[in-house]
Phi, psi and omega in degrees: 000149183230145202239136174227127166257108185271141156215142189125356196302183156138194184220118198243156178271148179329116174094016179259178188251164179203158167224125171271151173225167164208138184239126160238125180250197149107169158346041208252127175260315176214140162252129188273331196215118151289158140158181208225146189224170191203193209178114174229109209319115163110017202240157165300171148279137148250131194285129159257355189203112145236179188224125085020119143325281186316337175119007196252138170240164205205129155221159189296136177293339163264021173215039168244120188105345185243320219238131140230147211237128197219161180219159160240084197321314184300331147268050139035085183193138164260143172259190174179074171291120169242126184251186157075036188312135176243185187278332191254026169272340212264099150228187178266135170260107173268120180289161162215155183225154161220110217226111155253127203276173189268015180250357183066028155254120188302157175168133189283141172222154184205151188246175220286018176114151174190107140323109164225159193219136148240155176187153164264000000 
């Protein structure tokens, strides 16, 4: 089993900064892609970030220039600096992982979720 722990959420004011983590544990042989997805009341999930073990990112066209996404292979832990935060940044942020485990089964994994609201 693989475990994803989010932290960092929270409530920032319109132009302000925030930084997300995320730590995977559990049973991990490779996390092939971290990244972070997001969910905003009454909307679909959306990818807002990923990462590559090599290191190539993929962002969302509305956080791009604003949100970087970053990993430390070494702690199997993901990041999300979003800095220039708008009113329409305000979801719930789900870490994702896509992880083969050391028995060498693949499987998407995600965690339970972090609020961040920006509002004045």
């Amino acid at each position: 089993q693989v475990q994803l722990v989010e932290s960092g959420g929270g409530l920032v004011q319109p132009g302000g900064s925030l930084r997300l983590s995320c730590a995977a544990s559990g049973s991990i042989f490779v996390i092939y892609i971290m990244g972070w997805y997001r969910q905003a009341p009454g909307k679909q999930r959306e990818l807002v970030a990923t990462i590559t073990d090599g290191g190539s990112k993929n962002y969302a066209d509305s956080v791009k220039g604003r949100f970087t996404c970053s990993r430390d292979n070494a702690r199997n832990t993901v990041y999300l600096q979003m800095n220039s935060l708008k009113p329409e940044d305000t979801a719930v942020y789900y870490c994702y992982a896509y992880v083969k485990t050391v028995s060498r089964v693949t499987f998407d994994s995600w965690g339970q979720g972090t609020q961040v609201t920006v509002s004045s």
